[in-house]
Every structure is written in C-alpha cells, then in structure tokens.
C-alpha positions as CSV (number, residue, x, y, z in Angstrom):
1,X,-10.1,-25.2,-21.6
2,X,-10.7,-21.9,-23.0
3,X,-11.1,-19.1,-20.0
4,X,-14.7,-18.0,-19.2
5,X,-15.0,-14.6,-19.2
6,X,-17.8,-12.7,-17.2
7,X,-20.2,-9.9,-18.8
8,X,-17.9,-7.2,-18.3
9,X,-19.3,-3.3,-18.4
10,X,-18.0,-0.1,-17.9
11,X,-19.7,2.4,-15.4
12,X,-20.2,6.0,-16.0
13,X,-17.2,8.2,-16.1
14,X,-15.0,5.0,-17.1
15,X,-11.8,6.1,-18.5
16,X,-9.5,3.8,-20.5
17,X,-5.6,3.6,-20.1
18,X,-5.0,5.0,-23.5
19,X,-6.8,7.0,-26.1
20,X,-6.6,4.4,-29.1
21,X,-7.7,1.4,-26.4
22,X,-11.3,0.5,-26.5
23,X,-13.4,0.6,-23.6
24,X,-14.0,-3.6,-23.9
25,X,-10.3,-4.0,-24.6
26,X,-9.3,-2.1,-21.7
27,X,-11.9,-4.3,-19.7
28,X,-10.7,-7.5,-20.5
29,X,-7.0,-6.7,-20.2
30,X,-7.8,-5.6,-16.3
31,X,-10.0,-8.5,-15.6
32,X,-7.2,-10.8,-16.9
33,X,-4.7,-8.8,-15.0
34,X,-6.5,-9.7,-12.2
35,X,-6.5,-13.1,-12.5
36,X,-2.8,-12.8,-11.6
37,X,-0.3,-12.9,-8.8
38,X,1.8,-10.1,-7.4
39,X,4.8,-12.2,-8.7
40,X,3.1,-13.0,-12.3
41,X,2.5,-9.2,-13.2
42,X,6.0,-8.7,-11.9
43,X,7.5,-10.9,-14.1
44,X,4.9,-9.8,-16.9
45,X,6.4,-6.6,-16.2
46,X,10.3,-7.6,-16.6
47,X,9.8,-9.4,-19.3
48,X,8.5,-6.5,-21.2
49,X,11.5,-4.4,-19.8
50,X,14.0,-6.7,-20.9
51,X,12.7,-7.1,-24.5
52,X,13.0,-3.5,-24.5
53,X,16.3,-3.7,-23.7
54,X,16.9,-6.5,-26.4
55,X,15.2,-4.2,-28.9
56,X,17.3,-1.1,-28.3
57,X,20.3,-3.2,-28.1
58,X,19.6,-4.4,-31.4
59,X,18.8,-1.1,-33.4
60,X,22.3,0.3,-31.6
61,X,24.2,-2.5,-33.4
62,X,22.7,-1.7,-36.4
63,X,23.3,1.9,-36.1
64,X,26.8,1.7,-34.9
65,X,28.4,-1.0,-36.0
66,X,31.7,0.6,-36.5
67,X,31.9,1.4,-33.0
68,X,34.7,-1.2,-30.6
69,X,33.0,-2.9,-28.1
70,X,33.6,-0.3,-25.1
71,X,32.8,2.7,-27.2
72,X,29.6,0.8,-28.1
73,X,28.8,-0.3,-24.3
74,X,29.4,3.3,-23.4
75,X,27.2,4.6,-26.2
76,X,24.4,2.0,-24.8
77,X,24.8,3.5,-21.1
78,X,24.3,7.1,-22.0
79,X,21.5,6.1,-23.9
80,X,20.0,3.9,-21.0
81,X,20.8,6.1,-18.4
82,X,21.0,9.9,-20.0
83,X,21.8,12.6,-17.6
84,X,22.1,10.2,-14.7
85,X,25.4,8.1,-16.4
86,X,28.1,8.5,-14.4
87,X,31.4,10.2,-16.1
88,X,33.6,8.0,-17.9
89,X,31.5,5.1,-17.0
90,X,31.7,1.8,-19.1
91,X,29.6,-1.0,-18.1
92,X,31.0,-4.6,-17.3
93,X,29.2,-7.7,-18.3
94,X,28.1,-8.6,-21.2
95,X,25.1,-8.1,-23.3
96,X,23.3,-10.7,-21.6
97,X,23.6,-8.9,-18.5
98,X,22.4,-5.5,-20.0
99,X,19.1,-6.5,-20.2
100,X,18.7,-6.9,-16.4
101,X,15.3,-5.8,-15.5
102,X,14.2,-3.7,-12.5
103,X,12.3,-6.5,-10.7
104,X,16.0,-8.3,-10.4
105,X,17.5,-5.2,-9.3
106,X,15.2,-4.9,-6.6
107,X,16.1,-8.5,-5.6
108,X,19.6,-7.7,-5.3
109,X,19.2,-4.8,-3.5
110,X,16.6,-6.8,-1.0
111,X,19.6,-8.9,-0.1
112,X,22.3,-6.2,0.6
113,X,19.2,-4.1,2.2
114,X,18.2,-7.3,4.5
115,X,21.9,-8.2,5.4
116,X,22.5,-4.4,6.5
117,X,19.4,-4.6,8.3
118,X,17.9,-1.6,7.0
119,X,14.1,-1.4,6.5
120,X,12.8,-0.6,3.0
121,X,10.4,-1.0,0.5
122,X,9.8,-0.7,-3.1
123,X,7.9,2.0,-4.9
124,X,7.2,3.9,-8.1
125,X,7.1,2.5,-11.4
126,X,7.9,-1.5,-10.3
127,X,5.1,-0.9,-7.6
128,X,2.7,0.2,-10.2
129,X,3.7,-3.2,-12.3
130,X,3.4,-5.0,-9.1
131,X,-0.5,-3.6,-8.2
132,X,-1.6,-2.5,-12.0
133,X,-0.6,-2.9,-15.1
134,X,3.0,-4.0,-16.8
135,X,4.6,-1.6,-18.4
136,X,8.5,-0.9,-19.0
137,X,10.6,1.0,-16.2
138,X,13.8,2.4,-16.6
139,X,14.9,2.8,-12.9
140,X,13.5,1.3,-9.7
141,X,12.6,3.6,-6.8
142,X,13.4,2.5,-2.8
143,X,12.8,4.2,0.0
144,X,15.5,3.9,3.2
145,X,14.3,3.5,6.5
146,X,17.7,4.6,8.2
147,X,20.3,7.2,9.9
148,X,22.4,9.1,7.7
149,X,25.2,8.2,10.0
150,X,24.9,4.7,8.8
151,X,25.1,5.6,5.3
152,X,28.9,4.5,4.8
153,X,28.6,1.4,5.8
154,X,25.7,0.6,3.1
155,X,27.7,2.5,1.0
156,X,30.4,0.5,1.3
157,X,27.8,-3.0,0.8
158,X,27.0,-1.7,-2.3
159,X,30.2,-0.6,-3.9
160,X,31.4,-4.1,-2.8
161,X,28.4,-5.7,-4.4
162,X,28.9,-4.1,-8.2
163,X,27.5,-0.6,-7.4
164,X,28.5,2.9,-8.2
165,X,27.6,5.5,-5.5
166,X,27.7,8.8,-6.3
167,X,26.9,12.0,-4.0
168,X,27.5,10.2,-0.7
169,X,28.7,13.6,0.8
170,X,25.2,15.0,-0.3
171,X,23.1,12.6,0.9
172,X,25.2,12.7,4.3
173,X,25.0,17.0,4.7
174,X,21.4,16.2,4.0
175,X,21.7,18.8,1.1
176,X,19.8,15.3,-0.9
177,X,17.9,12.6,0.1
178,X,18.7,10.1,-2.9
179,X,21.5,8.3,-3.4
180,X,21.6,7.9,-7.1
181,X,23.3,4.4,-7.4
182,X,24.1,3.0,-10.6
183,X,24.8,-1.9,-10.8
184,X,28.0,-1.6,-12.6
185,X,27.7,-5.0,-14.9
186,X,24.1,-4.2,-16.0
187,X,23.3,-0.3,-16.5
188,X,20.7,-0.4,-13.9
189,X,19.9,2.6,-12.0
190,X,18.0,2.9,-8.4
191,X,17.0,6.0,-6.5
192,X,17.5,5.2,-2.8
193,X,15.9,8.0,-0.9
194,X,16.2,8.3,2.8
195,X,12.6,8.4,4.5
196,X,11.7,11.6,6.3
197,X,10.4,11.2,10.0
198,X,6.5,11.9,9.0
199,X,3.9,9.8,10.9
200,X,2.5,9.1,7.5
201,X,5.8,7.5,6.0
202,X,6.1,5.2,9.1
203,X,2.8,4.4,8.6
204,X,3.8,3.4,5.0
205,X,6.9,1.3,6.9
206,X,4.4,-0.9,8.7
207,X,2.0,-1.6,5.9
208,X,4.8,-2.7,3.0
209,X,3.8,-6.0,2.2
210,X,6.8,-8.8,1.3
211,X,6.4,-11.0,-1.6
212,X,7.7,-13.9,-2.7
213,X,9.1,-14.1,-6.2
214,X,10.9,-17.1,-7.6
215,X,13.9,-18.6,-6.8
216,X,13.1,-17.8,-3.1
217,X,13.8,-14.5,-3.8
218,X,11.4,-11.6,-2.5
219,X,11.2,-7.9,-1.8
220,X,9.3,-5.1,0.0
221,X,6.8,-3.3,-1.5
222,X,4.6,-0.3,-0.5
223,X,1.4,-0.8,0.4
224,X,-0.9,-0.3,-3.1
225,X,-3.2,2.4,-1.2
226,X,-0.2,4.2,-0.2
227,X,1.4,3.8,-3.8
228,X,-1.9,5.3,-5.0
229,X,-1.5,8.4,-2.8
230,X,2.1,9.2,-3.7
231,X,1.4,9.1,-6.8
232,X,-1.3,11.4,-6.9
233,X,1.0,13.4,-5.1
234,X,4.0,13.1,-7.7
235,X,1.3,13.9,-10.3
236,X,0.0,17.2,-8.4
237,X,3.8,18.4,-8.9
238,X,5.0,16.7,-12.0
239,X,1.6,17.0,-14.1
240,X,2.6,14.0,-15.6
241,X,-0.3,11.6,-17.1
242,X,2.5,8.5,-16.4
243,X,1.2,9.1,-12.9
244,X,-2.0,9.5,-13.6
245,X,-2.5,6.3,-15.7
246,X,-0.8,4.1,-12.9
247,X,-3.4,5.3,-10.4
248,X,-6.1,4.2,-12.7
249,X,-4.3,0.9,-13.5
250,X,-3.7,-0.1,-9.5
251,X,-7.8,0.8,-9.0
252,X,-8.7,-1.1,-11.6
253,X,-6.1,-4.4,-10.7
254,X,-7.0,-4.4,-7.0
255,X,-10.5,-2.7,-7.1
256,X,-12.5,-4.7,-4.1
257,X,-9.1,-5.3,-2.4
258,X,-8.0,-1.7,-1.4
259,X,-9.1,0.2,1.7
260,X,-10.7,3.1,0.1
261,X,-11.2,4.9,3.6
262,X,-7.3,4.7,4.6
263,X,-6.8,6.3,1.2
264,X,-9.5,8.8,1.3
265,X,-7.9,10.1,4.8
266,X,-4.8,10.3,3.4
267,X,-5.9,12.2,1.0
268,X,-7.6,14.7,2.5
269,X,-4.8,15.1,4.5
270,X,-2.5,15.9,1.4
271,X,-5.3,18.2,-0.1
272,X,-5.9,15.1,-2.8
273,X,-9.5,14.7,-2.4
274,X,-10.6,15.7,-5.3
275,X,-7.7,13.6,-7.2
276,X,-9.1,10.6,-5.5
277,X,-12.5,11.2,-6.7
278,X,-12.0,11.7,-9.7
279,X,-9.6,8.7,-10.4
280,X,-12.2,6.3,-8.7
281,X,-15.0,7.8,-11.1
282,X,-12.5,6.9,-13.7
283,X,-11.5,3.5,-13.0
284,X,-15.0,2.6,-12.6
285,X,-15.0,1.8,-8.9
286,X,-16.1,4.6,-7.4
287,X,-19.3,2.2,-6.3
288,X,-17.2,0.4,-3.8
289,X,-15.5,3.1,-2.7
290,X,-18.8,4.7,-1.5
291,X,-20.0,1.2,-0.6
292,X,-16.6,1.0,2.2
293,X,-17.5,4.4,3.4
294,X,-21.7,3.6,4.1
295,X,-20.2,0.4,5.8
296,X,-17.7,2.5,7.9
297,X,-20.2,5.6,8.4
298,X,-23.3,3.4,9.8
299,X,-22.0,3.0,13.2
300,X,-21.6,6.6,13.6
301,X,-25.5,7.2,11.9
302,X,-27.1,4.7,13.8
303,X,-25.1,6.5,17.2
304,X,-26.0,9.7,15.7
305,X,-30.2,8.5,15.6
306,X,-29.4,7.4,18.8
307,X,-28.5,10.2,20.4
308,X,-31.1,12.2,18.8
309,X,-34.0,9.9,20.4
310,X,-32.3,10.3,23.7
311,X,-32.7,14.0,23.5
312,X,-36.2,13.8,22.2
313,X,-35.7,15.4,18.8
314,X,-37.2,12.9,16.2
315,X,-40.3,13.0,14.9
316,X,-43.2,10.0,14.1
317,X,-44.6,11.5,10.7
318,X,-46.6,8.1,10.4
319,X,-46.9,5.4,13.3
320,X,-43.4,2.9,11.8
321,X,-41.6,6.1,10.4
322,X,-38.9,8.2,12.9
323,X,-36.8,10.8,11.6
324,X,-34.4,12.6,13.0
325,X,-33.1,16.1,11.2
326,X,-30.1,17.5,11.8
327,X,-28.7,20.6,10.3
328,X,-27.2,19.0,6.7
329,X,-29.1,15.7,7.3
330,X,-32.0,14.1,8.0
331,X,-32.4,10.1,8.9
332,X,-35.5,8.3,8.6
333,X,-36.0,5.0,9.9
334,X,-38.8,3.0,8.9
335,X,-39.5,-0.1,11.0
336,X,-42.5,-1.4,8.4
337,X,-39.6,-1.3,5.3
338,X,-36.7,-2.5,7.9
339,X,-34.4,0.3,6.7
340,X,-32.6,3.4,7.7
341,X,-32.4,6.2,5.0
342,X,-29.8,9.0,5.2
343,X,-30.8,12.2,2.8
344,X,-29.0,15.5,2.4
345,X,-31.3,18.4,3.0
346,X,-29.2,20.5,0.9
347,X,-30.8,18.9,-2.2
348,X,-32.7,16.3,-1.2
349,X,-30.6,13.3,-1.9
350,X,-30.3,10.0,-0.6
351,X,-26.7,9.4,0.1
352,X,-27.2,5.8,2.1
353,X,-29.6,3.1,2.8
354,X,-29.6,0.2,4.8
355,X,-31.4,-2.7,6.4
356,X,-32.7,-2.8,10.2
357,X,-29.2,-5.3,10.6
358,X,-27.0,-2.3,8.9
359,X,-26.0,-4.0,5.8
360,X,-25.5,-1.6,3.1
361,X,-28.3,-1.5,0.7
362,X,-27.5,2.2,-1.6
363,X,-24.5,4.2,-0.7
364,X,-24.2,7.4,-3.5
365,X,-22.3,10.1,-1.3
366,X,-20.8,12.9,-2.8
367,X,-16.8,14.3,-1.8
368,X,-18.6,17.3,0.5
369,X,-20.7,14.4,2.6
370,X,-17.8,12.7,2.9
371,X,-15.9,15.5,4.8
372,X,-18.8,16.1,6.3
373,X,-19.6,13.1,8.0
374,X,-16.2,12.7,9.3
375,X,-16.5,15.9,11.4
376,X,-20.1,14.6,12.3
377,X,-18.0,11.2,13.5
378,X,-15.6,13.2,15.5
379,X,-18.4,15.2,17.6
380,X,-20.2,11.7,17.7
381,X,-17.5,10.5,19.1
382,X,-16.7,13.2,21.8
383,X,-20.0,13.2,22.7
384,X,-19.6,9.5,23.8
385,X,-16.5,10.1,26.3
C-alpha cells in the first residue's frame, strides 16, 4: 500500500537544506525522515558512507592501476584521511574492510569504551545522521568522560584492539584534548576528546541517550538538543554552513520532540540566542518553540496576576475584564471570553493567550520577551520564598 502523505506546507522564513532543493522536496524528504528510527537513519546514513567509499575506491583503480597493492592501499589512506594519516601507514584488511562506515566504528569503540568502563557518547556528524538527515561522514567524533591518568590503559585497549594512537604524551600534558586515533584494517579515523569539568558538559553526560542498533549492538549518543547547541557553537567559530545545515536538519527530524526551553537556556548562556532564533524560523518550527515557552511561562503569568491583585494594582475597565500593567507588560484577564491575554506595551503586541484552564491558545513572543520574562520568572520566584 502506497504511503499517505499529509498536506505538507512551509511556514514563513522556511529554509531548505540546499539551494537547488525545492521547498516540497525538502518537505517530503523530512516528513519521510521522520517516519524513521534512530537506528534506520543510522544505517541510511552508513550506507551512503560506504558507497562513497565503494565509489572512490573504484575511480582509484581506474586511476592507478599500475600501482602494487600496498602502494595503492597507501595511496587510498592519504586520500581518506589527508593530513591526519599517520606516517608510513599502510592499512591492513582488505578492500572489503575499507569501506567500514562510521556508525560501525562507533560500535567498536562502544565495546572497548563499555569494557574500560569509561563514560562517553557520540557526537558530530554521526549524531547529526542519527537526529537529522544522512549524509556521508569521514570521521566520528566521541567525547571521554575520564582522568588523564587513565589514559594508558585505554590506550593500550585500543592498540590491542586494531588502533593506532598517536599524541598520547599530548593528550596526557594536557597540551590536547583529542586523541586522534586511527582502526588500522579499515582507514577509520575517530577524535576522542576528553570532556572538560563544565556543569554544562555533565549535563550533556546525563542526557546521552543509548540506542540499540542491530546485532545487539548499540552506542551513546548526545542528547539531540545538546547536539544542536554545539553545533551552533562549532558554527559561531568555524563559519561553516555544514554546521549550519545539520541544525536545520535535527529541527526539522525531531521538531515536536525537542525541549526547546533546555535549548534556549543553553543558549543564552553561550551568547547563541540569536543563532537559535534564527535556525527555528528556518526550519519552520519556530511555532512550537514559542508554543513550549507560553506553556512553561503561564505558571509564572498567572503568579505574576496574582501577585498583582494581592497588592491591589489591577484595574476593572469593564465589570468581566481585570488587567494588570506592569512596566513592559500588561495582562488582561477576561472572565466573560475565559482567557488571559499577555501584550507588550512596547508595541502593543499580543505575545500569549490562553484559556481560564491555561492551555495555550496564541503564543507569538519575540527573542527580547523571552529574556525578559525569564528575569520576570526569577523575581517571581524570589518573591515567593
């Protein structure tokens, strides 16, 4: 039976992933993505990296077909890995093995990881395939939760599991925080980077998310609203659009299934704000973004019309109408309608509205209400104590 697909429409400010990709297209490619697992678009995604693979391996044999079979494998591992292949490096295996993707990579690695009993999880590009949309990736990004005095003994996991581990003494001086490490047999490449001791990146530790792939294999991956913050913070200082387009793919994959508040905190505290605004406008869910923020802010404006009537400063401008002004806001509750209106005086804009049992009925608030209701929360909330 052929799938039904729903009327599908792009909101204002909609962005597609690509110049050439029409706005329908881009649509129905995101609504089908969603109909997918975690696993699926992870194996969508490894597939796609291993034809590349297949591809490149082909055009090399055309090209140099004189060259003996270690010269050749060597001339495929400088290509594959450019300035990270090690010196004098030939890769083991065979062909078959070359095209290893990055998904199986991470499964590997999951195993030694798990056995050392060293927290981790999975982010960058495969996280992006995971949450988003499948693209190629040539390495696979991990992030160590772990002391640098424990570092030889993983070290010495993965050199006995097929790995080559440069810049231990490095990583160990804490002059770096990667350890570059490259699997021997198949010309894959992961960045291992030791966490920092932030209370955000411990955060990140406790909301990676397992998944189970096939074969009862699985790995750890970062939380997708903490994917989307790094990597509009690896845009900010790369200015590279590859970031940019797998913010907008993970919004668009996961849209109703993200906690746009946890991000927009986040954010603010990275200065990304604006970054976050902009890439909801684009990936056409800024609507319930601002739909999670009117449900998370009506506790604090019903406290805040509270308050107000305790200290007898609303006003009856008609016998079922109350308002209550404050300095950047004014709420109006109107018992006859069964709703409470919140307007910004600055220009005279509705930015929520909601029935007499608080469920969200418009919610249109700009980036400034935003920060502005939070520190309207927080002397809410002190008031209260």
């Amino acid at each position: 039976m052929a799938t039904q697909i729903p009327p599908l429409s792009a909101p204002p400010g909609y962005r597609t992933q690509a110049e050439d990709t029409g706005v329908e297209t881009d649509l129905l490619c995101f609504y089908l993505l969603r109909q997918k697992t975690v696993s699926e678009r992870l194996q969508m995604g490894a597939q796609l990296t291993r034809s590349a693979r297949q591809l490149s391996l082909n055009c090399f044999h055309q090209r140099f077909a004189h060259l003996k079979s270690r010269q050749f494998a060597r001339k495929i591992a400088e290509a594959w890995l450019q300035e990270h292949c090690p010196p004098d490096y030939v890769p083991g295996g065979s062909e078959v093995s070359w095209i290893q993707d990055s998904i199986q990579l991470a499964v590997d690695l999951h195993r030694i990881l798990t056995a050392e009993d060293i927290p981790y999880y999975v982010t960058g590009g495969v996280a992006a395939i995971a949450y988003g949309e499948s693209r190629t990736t040539q390495d696979l990004d991990v992030v160590l939760f772990m002391s640098r005095q424990d570092i030889p003994l993983l070290v010495r996991a993965l050199e006995q599991a097929g790995f080559y581990v440069p810049g231990v003494d490095d990583v160990m001086a804490g002059r770096l925080r990667t350890l570059q490490v490259t699997q021997v047999d198949t010309i894959s490449r992961a960045d291992l980077v030791i966490a920092d001791t932030t209370a955000y990146e411990q955060q990140k530790l406790e909301r990676r998310q397992l998944y189970a792939l096939t074969n009862e294999s699985a790995i750890y991956l970062v939380s997708p609203e903490d994917l989307v913050v790094n990597k509009l913070r690896w845009g900010r200082q790369s200015q590279s659009q590859k970031q940019w387009r797998d913010v907008l793919g993970v919004l668009k994959a996961q849209q109703d299934s993200l906690d746009y508040q946890y991000m927009h905190r986040w954010a603010a505290a990275f200065d990304l704000s604006i970054g976050l605004e902009q890439a909801t406008l684009e990936a056409g869910v800024n609507a319930i973004a601002n739909h999670q923020w009117a449900i998370a802010a009506y506790p604090i404006m019903s406290r805040a019309f509270a308050m107000a009537q305790a200290r007898n400063r609303t006003t009856h401008p008609s016998p079922n109408v109350e308002v209550a002004d404050g300095n950047r806001y004014r709420l109006t509750r109107d018992d006859a309608a069964q709703r409470l209106t919140v307007v910004s005086k600055l220009d005279d804009r509705e930015i929520a509205r909601y029935d007499s049992q608080g469920t969200v009925l418009r919610a249109s608030p700009s980036l400034q209400d935003r920060q502005q209701w939070h520190g309207i929360a927080e002397r809410v909330m002190n008031s209260c104590l």
